[in-house]
C-alpha positions as CSV (number, residue, x, y, z in Angstrom):
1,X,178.2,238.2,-25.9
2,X,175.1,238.5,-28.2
3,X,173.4,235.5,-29.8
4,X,170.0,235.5,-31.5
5,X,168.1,234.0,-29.7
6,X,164.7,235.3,-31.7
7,X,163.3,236.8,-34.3
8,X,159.7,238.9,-33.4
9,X,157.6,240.4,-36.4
10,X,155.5,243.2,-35.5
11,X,152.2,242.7,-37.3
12,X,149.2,244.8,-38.0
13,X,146.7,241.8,-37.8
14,X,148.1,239.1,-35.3
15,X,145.3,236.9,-35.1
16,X,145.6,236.6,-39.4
17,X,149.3,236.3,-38.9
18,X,149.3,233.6,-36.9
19,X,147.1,231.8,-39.4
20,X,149.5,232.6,-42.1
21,X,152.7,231.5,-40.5
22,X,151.1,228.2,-38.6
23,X,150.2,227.5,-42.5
24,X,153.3,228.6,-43.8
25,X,155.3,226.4,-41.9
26,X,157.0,228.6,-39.6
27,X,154.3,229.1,-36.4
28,X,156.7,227.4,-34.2
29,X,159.6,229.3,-35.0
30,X,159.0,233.1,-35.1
31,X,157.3,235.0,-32.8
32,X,154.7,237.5,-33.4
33,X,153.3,240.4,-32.0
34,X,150.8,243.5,-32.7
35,X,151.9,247.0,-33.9
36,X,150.8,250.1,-35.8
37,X,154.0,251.1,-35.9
38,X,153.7,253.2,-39.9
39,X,155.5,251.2,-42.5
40,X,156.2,252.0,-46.4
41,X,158.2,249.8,-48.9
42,X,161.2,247.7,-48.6
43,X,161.6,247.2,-44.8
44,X,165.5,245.9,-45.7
45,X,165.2,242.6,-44.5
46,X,163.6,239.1,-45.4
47,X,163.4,235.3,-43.6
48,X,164.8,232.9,-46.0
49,X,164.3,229.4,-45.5
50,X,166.5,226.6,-47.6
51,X,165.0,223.4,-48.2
52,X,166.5,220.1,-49.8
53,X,164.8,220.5,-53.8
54,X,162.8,222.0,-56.1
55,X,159.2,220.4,-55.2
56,X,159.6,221.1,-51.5
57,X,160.1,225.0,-52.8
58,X,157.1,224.7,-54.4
59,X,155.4,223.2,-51.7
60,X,156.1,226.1,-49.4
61,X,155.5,228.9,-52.1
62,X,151.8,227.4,-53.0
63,X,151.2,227.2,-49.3
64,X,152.0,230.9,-48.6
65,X,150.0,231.8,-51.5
66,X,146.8,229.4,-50.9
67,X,147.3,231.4,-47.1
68,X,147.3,235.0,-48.7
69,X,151.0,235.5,-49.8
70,X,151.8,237.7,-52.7
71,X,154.0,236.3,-55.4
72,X,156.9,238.0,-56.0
73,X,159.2,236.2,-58.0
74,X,157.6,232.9,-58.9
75,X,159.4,229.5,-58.0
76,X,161.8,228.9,-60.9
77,X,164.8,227.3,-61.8
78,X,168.0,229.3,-61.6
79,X,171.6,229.6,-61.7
80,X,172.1,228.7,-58.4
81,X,169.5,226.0,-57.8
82,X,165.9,226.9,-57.5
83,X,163.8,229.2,-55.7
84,X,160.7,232.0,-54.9
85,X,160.2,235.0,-53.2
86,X,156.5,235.9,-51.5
87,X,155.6,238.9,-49.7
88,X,153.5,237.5,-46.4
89,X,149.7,239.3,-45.9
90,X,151.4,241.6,-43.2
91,X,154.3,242.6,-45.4
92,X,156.9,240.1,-44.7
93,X,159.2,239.0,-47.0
94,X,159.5,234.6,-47.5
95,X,162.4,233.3,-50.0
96,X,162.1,229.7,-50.2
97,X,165.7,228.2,-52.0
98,X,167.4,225.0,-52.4
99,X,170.7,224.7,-54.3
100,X,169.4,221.7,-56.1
101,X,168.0,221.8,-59.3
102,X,166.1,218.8,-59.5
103,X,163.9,216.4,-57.7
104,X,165.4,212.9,-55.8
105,X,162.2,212.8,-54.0
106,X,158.7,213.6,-53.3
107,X,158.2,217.3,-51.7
108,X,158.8,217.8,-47.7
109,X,157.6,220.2,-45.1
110,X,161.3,220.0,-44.2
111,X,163.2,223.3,-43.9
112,X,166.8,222.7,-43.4
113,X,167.4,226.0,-42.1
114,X,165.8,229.9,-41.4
115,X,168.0,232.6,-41.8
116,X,166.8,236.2,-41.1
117,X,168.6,238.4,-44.4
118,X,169.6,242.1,-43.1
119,X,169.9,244.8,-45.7
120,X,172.6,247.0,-45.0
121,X,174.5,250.0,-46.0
122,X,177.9,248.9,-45.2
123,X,178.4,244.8,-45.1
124,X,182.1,245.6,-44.2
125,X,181.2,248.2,-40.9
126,X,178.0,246.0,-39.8
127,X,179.8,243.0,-39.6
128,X,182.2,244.6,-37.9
129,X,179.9,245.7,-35.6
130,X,178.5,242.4,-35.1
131,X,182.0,241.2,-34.8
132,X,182.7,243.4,-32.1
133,X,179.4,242.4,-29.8
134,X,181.2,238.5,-30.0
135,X,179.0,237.0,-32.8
136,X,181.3,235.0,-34.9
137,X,181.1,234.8,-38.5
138,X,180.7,231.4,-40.0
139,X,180.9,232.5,-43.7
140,X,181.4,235.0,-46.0
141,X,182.0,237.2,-49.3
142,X,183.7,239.8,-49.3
143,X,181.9,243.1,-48.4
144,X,178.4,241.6,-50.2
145,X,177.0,239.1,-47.4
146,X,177.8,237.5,-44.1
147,X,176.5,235.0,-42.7
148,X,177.4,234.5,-38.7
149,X,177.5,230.9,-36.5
150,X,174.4,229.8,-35.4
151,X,173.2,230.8,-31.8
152,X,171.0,229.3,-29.3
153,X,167.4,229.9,-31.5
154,X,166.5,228.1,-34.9
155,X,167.1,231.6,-37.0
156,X,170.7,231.9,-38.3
157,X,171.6,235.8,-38.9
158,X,173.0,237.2,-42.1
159,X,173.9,240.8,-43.6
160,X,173.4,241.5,-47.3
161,X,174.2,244.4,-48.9
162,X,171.0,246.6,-49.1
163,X,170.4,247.7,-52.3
164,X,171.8,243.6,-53.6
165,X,169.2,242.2,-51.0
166,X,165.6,244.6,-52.8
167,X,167.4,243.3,-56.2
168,X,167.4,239.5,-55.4
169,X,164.1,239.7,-53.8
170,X,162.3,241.7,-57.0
171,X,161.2,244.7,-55.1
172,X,161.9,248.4,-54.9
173,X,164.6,249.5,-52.8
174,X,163.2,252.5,-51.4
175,X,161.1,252.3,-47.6
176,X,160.2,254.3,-44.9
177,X,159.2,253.9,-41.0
178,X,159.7,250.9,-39.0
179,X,161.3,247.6,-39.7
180,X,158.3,246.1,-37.8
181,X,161.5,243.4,-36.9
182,X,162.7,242.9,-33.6
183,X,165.9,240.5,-32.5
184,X,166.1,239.0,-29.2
185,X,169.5,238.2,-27.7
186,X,170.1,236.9,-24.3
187,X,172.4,240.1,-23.7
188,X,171.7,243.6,-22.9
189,X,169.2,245.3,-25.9
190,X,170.7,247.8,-28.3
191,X,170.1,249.2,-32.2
192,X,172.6,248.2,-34.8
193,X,174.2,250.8,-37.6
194,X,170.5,249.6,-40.0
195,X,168.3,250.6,-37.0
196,X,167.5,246.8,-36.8
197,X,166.5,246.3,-32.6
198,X,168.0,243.7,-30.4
199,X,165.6,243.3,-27.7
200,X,166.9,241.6,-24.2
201,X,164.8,238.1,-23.8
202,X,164.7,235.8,-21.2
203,X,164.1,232.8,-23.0
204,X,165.1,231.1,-26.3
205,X,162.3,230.8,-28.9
206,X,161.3,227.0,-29.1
């Protein structure tokens, strides 16, 4: 049965990376490794992290901007609460979100939970696909997004329609070449319907 037990960016610069992300907040979370692998545009996916209010949004926003982070939608109040979206120095995409929209408290480096977005063509087929390989879906809305039961690592895994996920994060939809994204899962490795890898891992990310 396939869990996620990982989540691996593949990074140009991995020395700067880890700089960023051990800054950022998330050093201890998601691994990194180096790759030239040729890149253009949207690479249909983004780590969202959800937080408990505004000022810890904020916090994490500034930080992955003071560590070299692009802004791309600025932290802001919204209809559904408040969040940002950055794009990382090696082409990541970070949304930072709480569904509160305002302060009880003083800002954290708390992040309540890290869930890796997949842009896909069809919601409805991948999660069936996903379905079918035993991951069990913990929420849901119709054929727009998915979000699946937590596995063994600290990343919970979501589908979101493509095109919906470029629009929520302000970018273009359009991208070429690798993912630079690679999944671990504790069963065998395989490519789902998006091209997105599952590699076969030993071990659970700490």
């Amino acid at each position: 049965m396939t869990s996620l037990a990982s989540v691996t960016l593949e990074v140009a610069d991995l020395s700067a990376a880890q700089r960023f992300y051990t800054a950022f907040g998330l050093g201890d979370r998601i691994r990194l490794r180096a790759s030239e692998e040729p890149t253009t545009g949207f690479r249909g996916f983004a780590v969202a992290l959800t937080v408990s209010r505004p000022a810890t949004v904020k916090g994490f926003i500034d930080a992955a901007l003071d560590a070299g982070a692009t802004a791309l939608k600025p932290a802001s109040k919204s209809f559904w609460g408040h969040g940002g979206v950055v794009r990382a120095p090696d082409g990541t995409i970070l949304k930072v979100a709480t569904s509160e929209k305002k302060d009880t408290g003083p800002a954290t480096r708390d992040i309540d939970q890290i869930v890796l977005l997949l842009g896909t063509a069809d919601v409805t087929a991948s999660k069936k696909f996903y379905v079918g390989r035993g991951l069990a879906v913990a929420k849901g809305f119709g054929s727009k997004y998915v979000e699946f039961a937590a596995g063994a690592g600290p990343v919970k895994l979501a589908l979101y329609g493509r095109r919906a996920l470029a629009k929520d994060l302000g970018v273009p939809i359009d991208g070429t070449g690798s993912h630079r994204l690679a999944l671990g899962t504790d069963a065998a490795s395989f490519t789902d319907p998006d091209g997105f890898a599952w590699e076969g891992v030993p071990a659970v990310c700490a």
